[in-house]
C-alpha positions as CSV (number, residue, x, y, z in Angstrom):
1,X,-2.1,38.4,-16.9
2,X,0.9,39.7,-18.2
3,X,-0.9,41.4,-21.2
4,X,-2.6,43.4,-18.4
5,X,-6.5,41.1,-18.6
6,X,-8.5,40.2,-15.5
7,X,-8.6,36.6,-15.3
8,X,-11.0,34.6,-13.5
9,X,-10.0,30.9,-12.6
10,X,-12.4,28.1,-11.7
11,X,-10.2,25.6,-10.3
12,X,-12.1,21.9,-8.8
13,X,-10.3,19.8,-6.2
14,X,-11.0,16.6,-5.2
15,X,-9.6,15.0,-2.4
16,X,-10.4,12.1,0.4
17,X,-9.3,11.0,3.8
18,X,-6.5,8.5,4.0
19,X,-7.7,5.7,6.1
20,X,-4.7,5.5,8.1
21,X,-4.2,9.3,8.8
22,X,-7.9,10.2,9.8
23,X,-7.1,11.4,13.3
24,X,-4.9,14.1,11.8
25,X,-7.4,14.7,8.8
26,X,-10.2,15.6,11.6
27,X,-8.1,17.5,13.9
28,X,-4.8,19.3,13.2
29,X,-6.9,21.9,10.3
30,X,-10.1,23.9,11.7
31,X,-11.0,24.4,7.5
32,X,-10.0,22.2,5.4
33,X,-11.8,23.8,2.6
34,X,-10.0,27.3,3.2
35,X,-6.6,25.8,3.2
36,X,-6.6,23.7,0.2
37,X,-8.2,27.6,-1.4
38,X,-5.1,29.1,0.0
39,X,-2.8,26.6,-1.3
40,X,-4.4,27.0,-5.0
41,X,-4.6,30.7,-4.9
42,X,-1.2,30.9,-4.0
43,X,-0.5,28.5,-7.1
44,X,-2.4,30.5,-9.5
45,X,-1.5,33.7,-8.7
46,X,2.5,33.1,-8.9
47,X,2.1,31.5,-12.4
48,X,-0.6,33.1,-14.2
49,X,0.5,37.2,-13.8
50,X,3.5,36.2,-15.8
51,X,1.3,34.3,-18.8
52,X,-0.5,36.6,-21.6
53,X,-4.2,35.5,-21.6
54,X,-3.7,33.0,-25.0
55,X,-0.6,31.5,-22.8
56,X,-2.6,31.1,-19.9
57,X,-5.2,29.1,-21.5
58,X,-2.6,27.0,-23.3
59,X,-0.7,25.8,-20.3
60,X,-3.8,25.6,-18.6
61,X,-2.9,21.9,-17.7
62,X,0.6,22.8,-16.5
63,X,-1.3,25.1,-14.3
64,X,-3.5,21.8,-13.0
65,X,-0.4,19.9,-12.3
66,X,1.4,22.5,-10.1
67,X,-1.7,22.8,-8.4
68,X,-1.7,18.9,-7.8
69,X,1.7,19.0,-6.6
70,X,1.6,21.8,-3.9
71,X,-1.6,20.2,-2.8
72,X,-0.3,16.4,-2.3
73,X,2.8,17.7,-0.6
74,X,0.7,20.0,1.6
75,X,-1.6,18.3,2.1
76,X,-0.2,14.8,3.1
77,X,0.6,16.1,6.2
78,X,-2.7,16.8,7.3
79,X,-3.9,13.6,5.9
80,X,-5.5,14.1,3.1
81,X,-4.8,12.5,-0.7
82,X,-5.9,14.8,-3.5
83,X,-7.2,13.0,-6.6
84,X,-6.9,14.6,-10.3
């Protein structure tokens, strides 16, 4: 965090196959599990570093929906919908 705290984040996604995209949801990732991590690391670690630790439990939720947002544009491709 910006006022120089280690932070750990627990962050839970849910997601499901779209019916009409399974072929692409089975074979264009090897780990789908790693790349939706990689997306939400890549999330969190752009936004919280410039939060103190009060503001980062504050806009926790803002921190959810970014999160939701780099996930369903990323992750439409691959054929996946991510749920809140």
């Amino acid at each position: 965090t910006k006022d120089n705290v280690f932070v750990t984040c627990r962050v839970a996604v849910q997601q499901s196959v779209r019916p009409e995209n399974a072929y692409d949801a089975m074979y264009k990732l090897a780990n789908v599990h790693e790349q939706i991590e990689s997306y939400v690391s890549d999330v969190v670690r752009s936004s919280v570093p410039h939060m103190t630790l009060d503001e980062s439990f504050e806009k926790k939720d803002d921190i959810s929906e970014a999160v939701q947002k780099k996930l369903e544009t990323e992750m439409t491709t691959y054929g996946f919908q991510i749920h809140k």
